[in-house]
PyMOL Python script that loads the backbone (N, CA, C, O; Angstrom):
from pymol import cmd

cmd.read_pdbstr("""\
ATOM      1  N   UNK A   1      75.771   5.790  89.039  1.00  0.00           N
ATOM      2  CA  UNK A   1      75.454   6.898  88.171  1.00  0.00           C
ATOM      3  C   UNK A   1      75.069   6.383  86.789  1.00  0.00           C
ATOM      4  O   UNK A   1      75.426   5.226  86.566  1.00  0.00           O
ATOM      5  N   UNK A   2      74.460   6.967  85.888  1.00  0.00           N
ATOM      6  CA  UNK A   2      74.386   6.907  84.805  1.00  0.00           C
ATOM      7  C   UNK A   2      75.193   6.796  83.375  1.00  0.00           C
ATOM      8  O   UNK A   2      76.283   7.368  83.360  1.00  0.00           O
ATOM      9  N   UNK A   3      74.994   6.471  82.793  1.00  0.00           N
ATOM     10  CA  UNK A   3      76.079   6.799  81.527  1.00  0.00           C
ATOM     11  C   UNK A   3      76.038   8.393  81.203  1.00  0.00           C
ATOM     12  O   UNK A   3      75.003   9.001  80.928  1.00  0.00           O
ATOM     13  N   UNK A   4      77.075   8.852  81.265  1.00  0.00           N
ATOM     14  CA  UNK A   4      77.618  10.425  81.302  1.00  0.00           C
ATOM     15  C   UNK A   4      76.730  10.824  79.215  1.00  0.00           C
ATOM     16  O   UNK A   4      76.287  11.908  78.835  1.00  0.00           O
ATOM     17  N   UNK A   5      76.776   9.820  78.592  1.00  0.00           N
ATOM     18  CA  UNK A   5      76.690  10.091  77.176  1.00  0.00           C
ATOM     19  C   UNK A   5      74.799  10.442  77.763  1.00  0.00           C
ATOM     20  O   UNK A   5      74.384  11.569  77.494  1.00  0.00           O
ATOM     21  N   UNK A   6      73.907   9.558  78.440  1.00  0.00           N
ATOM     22  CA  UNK A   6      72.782   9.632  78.563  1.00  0.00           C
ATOM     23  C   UNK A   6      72.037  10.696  78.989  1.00  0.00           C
ATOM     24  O   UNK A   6      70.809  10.717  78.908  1.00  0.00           O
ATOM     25  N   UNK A   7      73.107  12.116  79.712  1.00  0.00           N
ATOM     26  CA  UNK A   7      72.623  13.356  80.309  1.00  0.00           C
ATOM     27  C   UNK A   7      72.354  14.056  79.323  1.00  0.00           C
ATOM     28  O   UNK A   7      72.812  13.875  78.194  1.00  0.00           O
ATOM     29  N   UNK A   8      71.205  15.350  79.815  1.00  0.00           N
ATOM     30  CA  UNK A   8      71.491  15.963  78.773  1.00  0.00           C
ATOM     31  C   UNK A   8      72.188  17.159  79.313  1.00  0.00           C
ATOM     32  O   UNK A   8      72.435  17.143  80.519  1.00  0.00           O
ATOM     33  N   UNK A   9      72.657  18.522  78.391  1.00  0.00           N
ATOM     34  CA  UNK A   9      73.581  19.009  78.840  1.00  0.00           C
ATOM     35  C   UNK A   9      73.214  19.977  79.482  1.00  0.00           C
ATOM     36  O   UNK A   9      71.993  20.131  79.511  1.00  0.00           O
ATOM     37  N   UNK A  10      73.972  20.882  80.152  1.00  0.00           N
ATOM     38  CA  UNK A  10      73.359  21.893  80.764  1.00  0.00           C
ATOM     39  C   UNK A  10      73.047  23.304  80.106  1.00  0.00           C
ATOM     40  O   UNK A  10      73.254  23.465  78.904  1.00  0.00           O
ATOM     41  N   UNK A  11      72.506  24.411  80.971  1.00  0.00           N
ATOM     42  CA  UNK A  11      71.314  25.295  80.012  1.00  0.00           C
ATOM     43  C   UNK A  11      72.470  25.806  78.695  1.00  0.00           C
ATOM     44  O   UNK A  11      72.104  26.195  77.586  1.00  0.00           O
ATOM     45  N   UNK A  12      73.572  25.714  79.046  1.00  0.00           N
ATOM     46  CA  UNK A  12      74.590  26.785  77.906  1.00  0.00           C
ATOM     47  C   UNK A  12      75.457  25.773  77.531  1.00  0.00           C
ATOM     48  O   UNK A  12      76.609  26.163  77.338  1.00  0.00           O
ATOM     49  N   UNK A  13      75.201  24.287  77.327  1.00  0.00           N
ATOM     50  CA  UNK A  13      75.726  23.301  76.609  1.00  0.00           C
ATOM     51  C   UNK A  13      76.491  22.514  77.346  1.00  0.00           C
ATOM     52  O   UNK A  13      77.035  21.503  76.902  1.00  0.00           O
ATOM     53  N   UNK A  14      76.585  22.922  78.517  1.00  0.00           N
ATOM     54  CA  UNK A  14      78.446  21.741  79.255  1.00  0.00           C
ATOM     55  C   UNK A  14      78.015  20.173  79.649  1.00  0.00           C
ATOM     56  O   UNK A  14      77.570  19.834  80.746  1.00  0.00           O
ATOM     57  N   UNK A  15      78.187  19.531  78.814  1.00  0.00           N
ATOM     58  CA  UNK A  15      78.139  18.528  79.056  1.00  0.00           C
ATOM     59  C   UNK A  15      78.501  18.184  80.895  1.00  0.00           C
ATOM     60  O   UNK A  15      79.303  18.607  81.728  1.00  0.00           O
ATOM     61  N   UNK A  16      77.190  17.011  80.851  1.00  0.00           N
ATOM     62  CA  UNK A  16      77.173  16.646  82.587  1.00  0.00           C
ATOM     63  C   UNK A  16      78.153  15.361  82.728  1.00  0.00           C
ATOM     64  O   UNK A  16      77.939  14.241  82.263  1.00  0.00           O
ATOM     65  N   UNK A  17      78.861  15.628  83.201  1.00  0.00           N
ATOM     66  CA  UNK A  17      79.876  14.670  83.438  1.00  0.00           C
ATOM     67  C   UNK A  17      79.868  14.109  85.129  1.00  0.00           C
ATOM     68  O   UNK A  17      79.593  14.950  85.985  1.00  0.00           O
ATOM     69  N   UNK A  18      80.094  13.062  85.446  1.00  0.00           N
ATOM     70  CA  UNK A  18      79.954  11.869  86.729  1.00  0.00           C
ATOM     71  C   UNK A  18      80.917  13.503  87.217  1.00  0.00           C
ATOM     72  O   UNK A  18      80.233  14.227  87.942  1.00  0.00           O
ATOM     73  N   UNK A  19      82.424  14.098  86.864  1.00  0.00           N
ATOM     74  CA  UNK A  19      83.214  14.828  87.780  1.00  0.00           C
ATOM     75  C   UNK A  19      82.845  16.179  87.992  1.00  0.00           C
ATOM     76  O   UNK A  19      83.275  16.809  88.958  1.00  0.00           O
ATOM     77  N   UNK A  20      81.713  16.895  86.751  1.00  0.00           N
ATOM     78  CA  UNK A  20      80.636  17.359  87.009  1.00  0.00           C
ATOM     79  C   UNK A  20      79.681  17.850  88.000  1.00  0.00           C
ATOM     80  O   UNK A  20      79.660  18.926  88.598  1.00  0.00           O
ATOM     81  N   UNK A  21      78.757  16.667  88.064  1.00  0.00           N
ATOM     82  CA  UNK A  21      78.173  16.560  89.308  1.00  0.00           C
ATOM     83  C   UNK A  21      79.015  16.940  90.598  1.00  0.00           C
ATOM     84  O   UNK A  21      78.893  17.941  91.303  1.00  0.00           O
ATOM     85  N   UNK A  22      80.051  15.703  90.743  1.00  0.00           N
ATOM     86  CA  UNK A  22      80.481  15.610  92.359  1.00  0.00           C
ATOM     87  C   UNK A  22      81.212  17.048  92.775  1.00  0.00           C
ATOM     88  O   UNK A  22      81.071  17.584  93.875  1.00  0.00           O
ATOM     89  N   UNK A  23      82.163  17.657  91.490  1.00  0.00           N
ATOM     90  CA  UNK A  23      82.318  19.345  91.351  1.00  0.00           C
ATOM     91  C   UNK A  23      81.241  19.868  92.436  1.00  0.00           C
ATOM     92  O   UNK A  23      81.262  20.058  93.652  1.00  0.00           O
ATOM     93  N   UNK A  24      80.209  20.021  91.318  1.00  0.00           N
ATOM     94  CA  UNK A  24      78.973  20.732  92.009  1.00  0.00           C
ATOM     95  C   UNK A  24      78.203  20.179  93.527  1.00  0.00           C
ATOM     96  O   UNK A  24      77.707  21.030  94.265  1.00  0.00           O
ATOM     97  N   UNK A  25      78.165  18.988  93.833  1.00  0.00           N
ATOM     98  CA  UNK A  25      77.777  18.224  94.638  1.00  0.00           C
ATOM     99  C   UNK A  25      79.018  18.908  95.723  1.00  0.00           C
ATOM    100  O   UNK A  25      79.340  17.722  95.799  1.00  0.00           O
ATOM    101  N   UNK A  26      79.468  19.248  96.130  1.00  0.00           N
ATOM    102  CA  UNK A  26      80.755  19.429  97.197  1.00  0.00           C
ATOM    103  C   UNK A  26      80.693  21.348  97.019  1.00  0.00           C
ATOM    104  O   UNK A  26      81.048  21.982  98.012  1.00  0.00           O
ATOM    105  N   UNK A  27      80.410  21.845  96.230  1.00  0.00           N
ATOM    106  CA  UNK A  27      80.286  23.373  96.484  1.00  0.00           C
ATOM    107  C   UNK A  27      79.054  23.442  97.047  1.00  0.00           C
ATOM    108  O   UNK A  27      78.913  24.482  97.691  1.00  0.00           O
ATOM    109  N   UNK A  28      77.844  22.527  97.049  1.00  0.00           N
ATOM    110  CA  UNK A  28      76.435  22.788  97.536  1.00  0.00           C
ATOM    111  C   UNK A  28      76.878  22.008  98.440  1.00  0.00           C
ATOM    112  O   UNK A  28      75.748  21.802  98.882  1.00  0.00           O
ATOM    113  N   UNK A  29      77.468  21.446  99.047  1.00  0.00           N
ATOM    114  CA  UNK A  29      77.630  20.888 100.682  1.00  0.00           C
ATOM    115  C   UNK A  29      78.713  21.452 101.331  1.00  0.00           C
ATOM    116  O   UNK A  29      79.061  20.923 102.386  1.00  0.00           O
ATOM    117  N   UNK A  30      79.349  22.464 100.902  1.00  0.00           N
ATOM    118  CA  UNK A  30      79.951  23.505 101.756  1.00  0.00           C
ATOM    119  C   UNK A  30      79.125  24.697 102.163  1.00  0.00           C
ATOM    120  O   UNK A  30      79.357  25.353 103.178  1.00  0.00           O
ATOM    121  N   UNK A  31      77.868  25.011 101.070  1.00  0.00           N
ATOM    122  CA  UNK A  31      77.370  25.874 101.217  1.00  0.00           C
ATOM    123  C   UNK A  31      78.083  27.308 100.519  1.00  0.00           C
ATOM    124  O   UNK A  31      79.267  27.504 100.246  1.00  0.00           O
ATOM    125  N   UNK A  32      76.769  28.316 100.326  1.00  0.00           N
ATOM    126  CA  UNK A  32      77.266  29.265  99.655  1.00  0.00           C
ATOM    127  C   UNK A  32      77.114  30.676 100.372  1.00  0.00           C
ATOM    128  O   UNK A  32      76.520  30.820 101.440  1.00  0.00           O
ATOM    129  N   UNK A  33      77.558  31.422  99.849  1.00  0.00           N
ATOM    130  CA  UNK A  33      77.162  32.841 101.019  1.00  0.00           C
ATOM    131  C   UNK A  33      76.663  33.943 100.022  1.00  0.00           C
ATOM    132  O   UNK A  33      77.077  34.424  98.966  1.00  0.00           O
ATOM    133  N   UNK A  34      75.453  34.142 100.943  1.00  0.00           N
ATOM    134  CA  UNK A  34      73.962  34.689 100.088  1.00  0.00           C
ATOM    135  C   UNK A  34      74.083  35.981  99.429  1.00  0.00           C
ATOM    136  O   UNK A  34      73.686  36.328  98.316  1.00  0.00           O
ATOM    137  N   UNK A  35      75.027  36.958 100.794  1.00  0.00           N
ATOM    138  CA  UNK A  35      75.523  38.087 100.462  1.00  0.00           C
ATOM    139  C   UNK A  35      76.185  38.348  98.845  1.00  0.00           C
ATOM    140  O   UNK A  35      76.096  39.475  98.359  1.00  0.00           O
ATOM    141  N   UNK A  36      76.894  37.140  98.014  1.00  0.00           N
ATOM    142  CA  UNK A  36      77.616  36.951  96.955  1.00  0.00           C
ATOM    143  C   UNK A  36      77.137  36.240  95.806  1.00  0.00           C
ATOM    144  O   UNK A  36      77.603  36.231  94.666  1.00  0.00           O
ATOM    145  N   UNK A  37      75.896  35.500  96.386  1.00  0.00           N
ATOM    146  CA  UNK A  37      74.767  35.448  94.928  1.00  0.00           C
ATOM    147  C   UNK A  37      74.365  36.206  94.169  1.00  0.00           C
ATOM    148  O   UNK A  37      73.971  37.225  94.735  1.00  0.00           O
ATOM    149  N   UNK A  38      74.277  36.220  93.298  1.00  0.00           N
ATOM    150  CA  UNK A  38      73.038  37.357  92.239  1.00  0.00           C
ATOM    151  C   UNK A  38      72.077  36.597  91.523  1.00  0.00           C
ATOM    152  O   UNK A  38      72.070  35.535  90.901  1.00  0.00           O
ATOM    153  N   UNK A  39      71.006  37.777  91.910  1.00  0.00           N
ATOM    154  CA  UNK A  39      69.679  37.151  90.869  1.00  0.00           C
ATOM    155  C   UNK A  39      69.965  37.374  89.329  1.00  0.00           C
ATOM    156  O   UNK A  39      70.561  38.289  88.760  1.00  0.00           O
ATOM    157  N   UNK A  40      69.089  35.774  88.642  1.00  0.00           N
ATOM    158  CA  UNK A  40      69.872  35.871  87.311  1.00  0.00           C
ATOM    159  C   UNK A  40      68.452  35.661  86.825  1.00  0.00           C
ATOM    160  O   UNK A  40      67.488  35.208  87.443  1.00  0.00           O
ATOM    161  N   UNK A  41      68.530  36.019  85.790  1.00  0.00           N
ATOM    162  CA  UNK A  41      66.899  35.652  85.238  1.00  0.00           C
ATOM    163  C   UNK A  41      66.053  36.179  85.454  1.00  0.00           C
ATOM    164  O   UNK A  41      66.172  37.220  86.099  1.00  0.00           O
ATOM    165  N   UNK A  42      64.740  35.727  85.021  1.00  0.00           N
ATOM    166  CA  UNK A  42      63.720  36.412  85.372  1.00  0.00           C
ATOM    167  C   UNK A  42      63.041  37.374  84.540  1.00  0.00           C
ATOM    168  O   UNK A  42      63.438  37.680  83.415  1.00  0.00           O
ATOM    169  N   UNK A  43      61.738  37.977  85.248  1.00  0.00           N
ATOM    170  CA  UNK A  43      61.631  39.188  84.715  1.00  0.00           C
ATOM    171  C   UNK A  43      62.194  40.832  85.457  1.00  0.00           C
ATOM    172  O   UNK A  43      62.687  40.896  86.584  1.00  0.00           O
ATOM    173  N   UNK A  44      62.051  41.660  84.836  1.00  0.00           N
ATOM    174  CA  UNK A  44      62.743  42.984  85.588  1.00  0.00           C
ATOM    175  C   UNK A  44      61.695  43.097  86.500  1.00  0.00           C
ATOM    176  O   UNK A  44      60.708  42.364  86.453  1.00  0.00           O
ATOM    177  N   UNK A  45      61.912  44.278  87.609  1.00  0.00           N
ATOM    178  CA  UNK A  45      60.783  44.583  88.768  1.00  0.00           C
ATOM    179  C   UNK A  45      60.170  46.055  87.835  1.00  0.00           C
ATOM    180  O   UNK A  45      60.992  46.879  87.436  1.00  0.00           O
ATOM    181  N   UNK A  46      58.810  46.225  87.589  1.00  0.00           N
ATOM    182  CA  UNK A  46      58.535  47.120  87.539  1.00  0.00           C
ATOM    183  C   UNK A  46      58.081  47.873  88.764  1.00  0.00           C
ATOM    184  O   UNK A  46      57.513  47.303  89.696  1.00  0.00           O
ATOM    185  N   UNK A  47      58.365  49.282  88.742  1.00  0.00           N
ATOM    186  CA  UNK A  47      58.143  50.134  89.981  1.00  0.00           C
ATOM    187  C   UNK A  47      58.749  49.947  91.390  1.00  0.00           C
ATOM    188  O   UNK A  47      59.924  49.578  91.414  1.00  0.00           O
ATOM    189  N   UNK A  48      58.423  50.051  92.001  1.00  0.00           N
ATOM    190  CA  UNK A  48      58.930  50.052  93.447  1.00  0.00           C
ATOM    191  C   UNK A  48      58.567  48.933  94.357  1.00  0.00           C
ATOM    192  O   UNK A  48      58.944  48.737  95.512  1.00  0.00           O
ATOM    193  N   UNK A  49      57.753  48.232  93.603  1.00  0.00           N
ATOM    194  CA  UNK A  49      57.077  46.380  94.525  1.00  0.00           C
ATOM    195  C   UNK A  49      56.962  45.592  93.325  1.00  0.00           C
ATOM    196  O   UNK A  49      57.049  45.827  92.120  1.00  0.00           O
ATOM    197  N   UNK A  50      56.776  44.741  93.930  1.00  0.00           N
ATOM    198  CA  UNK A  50      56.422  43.394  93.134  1.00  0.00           C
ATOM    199  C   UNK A  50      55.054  43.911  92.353  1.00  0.00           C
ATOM    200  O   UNK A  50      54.317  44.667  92.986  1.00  0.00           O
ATOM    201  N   UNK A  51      54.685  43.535  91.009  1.00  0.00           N
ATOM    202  CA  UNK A  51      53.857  44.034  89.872  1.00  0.00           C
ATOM    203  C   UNK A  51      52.724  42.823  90.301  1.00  0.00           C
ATOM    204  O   UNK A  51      52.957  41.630  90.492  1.00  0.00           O
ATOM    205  N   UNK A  52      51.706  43.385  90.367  1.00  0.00           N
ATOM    206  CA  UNK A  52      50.336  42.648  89.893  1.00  0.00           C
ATOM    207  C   UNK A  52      49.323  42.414  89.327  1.00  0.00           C
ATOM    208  O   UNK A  52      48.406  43.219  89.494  1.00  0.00           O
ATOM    209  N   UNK A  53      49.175  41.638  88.748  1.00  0.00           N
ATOM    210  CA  UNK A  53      48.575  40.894  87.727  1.00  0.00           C
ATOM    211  C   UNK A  53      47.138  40.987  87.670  1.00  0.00           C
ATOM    212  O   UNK A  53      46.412  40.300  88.387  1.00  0.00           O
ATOM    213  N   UNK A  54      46.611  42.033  86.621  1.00  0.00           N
ATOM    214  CA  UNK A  54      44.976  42.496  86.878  1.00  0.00           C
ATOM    215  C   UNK A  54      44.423  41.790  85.131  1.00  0.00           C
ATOM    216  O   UNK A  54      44.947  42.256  84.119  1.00  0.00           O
ATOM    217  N   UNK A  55      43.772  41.111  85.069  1.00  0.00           N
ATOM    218  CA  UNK A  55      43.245  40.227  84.257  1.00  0.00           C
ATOM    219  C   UNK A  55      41.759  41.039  83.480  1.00  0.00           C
ATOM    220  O   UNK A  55      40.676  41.018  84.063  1.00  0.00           O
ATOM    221  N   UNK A  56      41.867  41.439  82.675  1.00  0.00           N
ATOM    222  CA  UNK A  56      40.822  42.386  81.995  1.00  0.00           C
ATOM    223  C   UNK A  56      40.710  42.079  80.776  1.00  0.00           C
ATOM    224  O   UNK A  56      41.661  41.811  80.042  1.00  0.00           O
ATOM    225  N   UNK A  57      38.939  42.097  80.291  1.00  0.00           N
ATOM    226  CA  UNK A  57      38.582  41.269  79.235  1.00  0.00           C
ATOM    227  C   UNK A  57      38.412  42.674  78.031  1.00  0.00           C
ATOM    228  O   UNK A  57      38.023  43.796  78.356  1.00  0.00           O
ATOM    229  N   UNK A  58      38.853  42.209  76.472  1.00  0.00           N
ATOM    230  CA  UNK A  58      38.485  43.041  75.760  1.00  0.00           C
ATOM    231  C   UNK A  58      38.407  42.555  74.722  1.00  0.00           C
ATOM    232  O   UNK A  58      39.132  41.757  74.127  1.00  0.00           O
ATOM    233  N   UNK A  59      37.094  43.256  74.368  1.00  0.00           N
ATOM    234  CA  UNK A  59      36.376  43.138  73.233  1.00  0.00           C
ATOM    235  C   UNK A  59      37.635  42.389  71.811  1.00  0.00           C
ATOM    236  O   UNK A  59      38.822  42.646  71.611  1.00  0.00           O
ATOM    237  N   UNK A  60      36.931  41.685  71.278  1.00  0.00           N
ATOM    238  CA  UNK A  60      37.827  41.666  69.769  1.00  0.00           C
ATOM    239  C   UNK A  60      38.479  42.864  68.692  1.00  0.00           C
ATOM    240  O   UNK A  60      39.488  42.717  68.003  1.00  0.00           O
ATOM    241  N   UNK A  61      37.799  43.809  68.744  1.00  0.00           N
ATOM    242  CA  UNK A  61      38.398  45.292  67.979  1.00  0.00           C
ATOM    243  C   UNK A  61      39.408  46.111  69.127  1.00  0.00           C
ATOM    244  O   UNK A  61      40.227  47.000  68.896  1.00  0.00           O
ATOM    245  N   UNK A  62      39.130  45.634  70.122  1.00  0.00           N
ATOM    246  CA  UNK A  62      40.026  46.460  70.915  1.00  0.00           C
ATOM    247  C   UNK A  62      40.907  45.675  71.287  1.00  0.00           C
ATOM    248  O   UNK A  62      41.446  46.313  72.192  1.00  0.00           O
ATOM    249  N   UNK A  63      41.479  44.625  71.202  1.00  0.00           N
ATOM    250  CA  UNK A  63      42.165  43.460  71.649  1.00  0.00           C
ATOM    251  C   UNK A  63      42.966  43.629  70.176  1.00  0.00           C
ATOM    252  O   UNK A  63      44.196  43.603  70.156  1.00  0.00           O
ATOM    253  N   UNK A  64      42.493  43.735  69.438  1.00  0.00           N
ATOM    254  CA  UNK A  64      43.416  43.256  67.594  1.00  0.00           C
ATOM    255  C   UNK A  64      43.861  45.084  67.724  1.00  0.00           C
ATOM    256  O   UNK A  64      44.955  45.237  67.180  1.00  0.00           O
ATOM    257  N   UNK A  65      43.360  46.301  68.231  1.00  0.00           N
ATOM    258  CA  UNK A  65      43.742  47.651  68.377  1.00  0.00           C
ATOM    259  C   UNK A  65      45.106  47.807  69.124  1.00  0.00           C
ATOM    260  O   UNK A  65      45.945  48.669  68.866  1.00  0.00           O
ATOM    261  N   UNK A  66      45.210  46.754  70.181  1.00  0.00           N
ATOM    262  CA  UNK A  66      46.024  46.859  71.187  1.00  0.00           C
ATOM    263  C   UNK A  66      47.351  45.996  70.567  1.00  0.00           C
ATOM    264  O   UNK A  66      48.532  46.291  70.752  1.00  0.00           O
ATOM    265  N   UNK A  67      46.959  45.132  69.974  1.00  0.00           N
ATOM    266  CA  UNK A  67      47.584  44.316  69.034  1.00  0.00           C
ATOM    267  C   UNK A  67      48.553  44.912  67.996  1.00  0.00           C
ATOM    268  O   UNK A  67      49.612  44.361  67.699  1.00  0.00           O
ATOM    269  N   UNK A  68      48.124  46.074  67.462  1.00  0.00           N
ATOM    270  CA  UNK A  68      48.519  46.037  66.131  1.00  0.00           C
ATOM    271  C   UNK A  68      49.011  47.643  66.711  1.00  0.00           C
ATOM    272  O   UNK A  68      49.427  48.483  65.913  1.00  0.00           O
ATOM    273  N   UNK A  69      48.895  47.923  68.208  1.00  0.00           N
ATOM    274  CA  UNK A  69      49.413  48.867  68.519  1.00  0.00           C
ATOM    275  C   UNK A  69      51.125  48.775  68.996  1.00  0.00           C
ATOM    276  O   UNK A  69      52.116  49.505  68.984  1.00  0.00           O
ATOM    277  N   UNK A  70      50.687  47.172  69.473  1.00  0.00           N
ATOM    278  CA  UNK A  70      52.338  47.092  70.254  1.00  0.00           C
ATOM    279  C   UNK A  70      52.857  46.757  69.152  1.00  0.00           C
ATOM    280  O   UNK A  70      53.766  47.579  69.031  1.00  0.00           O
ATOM    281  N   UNK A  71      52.894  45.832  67.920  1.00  0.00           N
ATOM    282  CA  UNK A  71      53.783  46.015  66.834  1.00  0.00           C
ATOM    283  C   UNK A  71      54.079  47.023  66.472  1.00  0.00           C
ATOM    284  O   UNK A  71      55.261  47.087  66.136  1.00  0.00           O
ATOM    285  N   UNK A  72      53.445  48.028  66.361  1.00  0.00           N
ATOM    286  CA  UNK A  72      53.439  49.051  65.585  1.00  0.00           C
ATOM    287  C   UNK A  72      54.555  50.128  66.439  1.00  0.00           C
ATOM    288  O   UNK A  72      55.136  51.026  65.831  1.00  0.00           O
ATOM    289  N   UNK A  73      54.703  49.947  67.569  1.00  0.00           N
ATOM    290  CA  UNK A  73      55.427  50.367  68.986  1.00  0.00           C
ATOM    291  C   UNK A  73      56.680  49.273  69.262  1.00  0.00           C
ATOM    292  O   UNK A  73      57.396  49.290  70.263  1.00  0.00           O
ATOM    293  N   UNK A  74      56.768  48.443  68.289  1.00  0.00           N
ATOM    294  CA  UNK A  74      57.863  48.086  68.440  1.00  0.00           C
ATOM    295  C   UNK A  74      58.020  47.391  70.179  1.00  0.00           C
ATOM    296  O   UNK A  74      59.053  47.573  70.822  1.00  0.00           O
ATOM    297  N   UNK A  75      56.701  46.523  70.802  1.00  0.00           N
ATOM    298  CA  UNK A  75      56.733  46.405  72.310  1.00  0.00           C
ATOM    299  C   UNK A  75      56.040  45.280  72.286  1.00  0.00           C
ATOM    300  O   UNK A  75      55.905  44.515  71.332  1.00  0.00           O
ATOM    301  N   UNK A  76      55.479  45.167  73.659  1.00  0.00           N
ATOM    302  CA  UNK A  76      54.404  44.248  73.642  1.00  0.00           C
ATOM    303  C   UNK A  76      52.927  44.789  73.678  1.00  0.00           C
ATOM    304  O   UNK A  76      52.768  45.871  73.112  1.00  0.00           O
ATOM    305  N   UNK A  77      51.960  44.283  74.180  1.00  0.00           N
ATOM    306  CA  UNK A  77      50.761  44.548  75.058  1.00  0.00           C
ATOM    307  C   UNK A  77      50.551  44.982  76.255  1.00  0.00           C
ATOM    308  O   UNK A  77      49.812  45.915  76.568  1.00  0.00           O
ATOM    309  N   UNK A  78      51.461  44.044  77.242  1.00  0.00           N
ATOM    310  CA  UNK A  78      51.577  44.669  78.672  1.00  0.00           C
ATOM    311  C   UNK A  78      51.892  46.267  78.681  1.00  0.00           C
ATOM    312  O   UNK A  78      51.277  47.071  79.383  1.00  0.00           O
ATOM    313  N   UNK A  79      53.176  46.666  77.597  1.00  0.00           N
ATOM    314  CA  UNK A  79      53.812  47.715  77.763  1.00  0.00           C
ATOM    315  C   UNK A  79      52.757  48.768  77.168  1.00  0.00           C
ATOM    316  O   UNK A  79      52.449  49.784  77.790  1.00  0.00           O
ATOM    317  N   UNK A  80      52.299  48.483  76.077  1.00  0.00           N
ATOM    318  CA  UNK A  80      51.440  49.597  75.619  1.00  0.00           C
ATOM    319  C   UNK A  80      50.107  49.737  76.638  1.00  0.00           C
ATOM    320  O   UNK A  80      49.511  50.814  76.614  1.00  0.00           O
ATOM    321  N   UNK A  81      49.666  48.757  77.460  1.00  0.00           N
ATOM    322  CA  UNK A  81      48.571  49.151  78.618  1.00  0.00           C
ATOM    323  C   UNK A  81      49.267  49.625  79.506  1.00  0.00           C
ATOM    324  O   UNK A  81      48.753  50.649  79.955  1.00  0.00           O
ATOM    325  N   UNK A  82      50.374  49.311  80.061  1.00  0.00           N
ATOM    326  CA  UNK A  82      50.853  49.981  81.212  1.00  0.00           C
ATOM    327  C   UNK A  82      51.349  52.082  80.847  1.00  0.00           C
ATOM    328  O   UNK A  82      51.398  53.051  81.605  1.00  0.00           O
ATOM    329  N   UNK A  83      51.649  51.888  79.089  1.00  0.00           N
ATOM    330  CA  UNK A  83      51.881  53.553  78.809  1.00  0.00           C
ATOM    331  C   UNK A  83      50.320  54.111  78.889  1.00  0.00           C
ATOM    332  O   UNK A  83      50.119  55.265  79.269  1.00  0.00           O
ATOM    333  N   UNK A  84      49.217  53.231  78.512  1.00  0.00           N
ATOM    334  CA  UNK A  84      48.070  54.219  78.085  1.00  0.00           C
ATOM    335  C   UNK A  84      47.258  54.595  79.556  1.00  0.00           C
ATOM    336  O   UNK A  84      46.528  55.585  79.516  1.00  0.00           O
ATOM    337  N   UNK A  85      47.348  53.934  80.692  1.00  0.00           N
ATOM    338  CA  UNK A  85      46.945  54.129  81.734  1.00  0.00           C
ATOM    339  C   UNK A  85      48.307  55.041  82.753  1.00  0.00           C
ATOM    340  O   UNK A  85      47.784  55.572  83.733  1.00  0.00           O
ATOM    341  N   UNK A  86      49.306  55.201  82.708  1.00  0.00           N
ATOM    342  CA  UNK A  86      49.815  56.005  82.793  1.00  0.00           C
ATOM    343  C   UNK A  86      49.691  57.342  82.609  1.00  0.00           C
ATOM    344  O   UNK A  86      49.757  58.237  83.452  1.00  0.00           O
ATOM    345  N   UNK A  87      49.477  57.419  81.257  1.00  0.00           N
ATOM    346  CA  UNK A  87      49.101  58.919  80.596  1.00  0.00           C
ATOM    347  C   UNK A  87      47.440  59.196  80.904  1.00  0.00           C
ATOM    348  O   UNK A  87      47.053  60.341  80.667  1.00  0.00           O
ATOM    349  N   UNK A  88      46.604  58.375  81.332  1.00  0.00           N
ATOM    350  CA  UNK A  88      44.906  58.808  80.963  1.00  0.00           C
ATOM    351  C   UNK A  88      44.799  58.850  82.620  1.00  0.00           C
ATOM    352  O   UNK A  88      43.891  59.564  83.046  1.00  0.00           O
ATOM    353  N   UNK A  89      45.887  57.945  83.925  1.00  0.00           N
ATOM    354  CA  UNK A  89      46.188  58.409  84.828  1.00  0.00           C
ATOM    355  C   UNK A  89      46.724  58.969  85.282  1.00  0.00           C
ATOM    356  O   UNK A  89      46.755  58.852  86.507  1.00  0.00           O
ATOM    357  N   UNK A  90      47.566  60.023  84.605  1.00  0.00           N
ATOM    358  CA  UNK A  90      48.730  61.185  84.836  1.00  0.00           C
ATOM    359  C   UNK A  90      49.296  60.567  85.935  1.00  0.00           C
ATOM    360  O   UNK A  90      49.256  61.075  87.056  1.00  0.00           O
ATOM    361  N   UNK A  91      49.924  59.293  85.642  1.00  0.00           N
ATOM    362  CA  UNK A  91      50.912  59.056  86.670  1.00  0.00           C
ATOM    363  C   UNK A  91      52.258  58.877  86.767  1.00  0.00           C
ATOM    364  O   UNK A  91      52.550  58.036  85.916  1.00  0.00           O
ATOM    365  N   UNK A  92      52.880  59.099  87.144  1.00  0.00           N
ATOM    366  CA  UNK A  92      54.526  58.244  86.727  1.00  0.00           C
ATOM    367  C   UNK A  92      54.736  56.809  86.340  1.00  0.00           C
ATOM    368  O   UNK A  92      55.870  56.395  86.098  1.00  0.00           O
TER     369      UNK A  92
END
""", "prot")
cmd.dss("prot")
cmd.show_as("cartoon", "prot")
cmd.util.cbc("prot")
cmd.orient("prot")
């Protein structure tokens, strides 16, 4: 193994230690049960499926519009296109 000082640490600081590893090394070779995982991370699911990704070009005044809309909305971009096609598509 390595020198324990040479790791770096893990995502929320715990230092990787040689007793560390073999810890973890022996819960992943017993295996885990899937039913008792949870998804961590990520992004949220919007709607009812997996979200897809439609790539649309806009102009510079309407791009700095959309811009200065989601600040102004306290959001992003995605969110303010996904409200304005909502409403101009009367959809849920």
């Amino acid at each position: 193994m390595t020198d324990s000082s040479e790791r770096a640490p893990t995502s929320n600081g715990v230092p990787v230690t040689d007793e560390l590893v073999d810890r973890l090394a022996a819960e992943a070779e017993a295996g885990y049960d899937v039913a008792e995982l949870r998804r961590r991370g990520g992004r949220r699911p919007l709607g009812s499926a997996p979200a897809d990704v439609v790539p649309v070009r806009l102009d510079p005044e309407l791009r700095a519009a959309l811009a200065a809309r989601a600040v102004a909305d306290h959001t992003n971009t995605s969110d303010v296109i996904r409200q304005a096609l909502r409403a101009w598509l009367d959809v849920a």
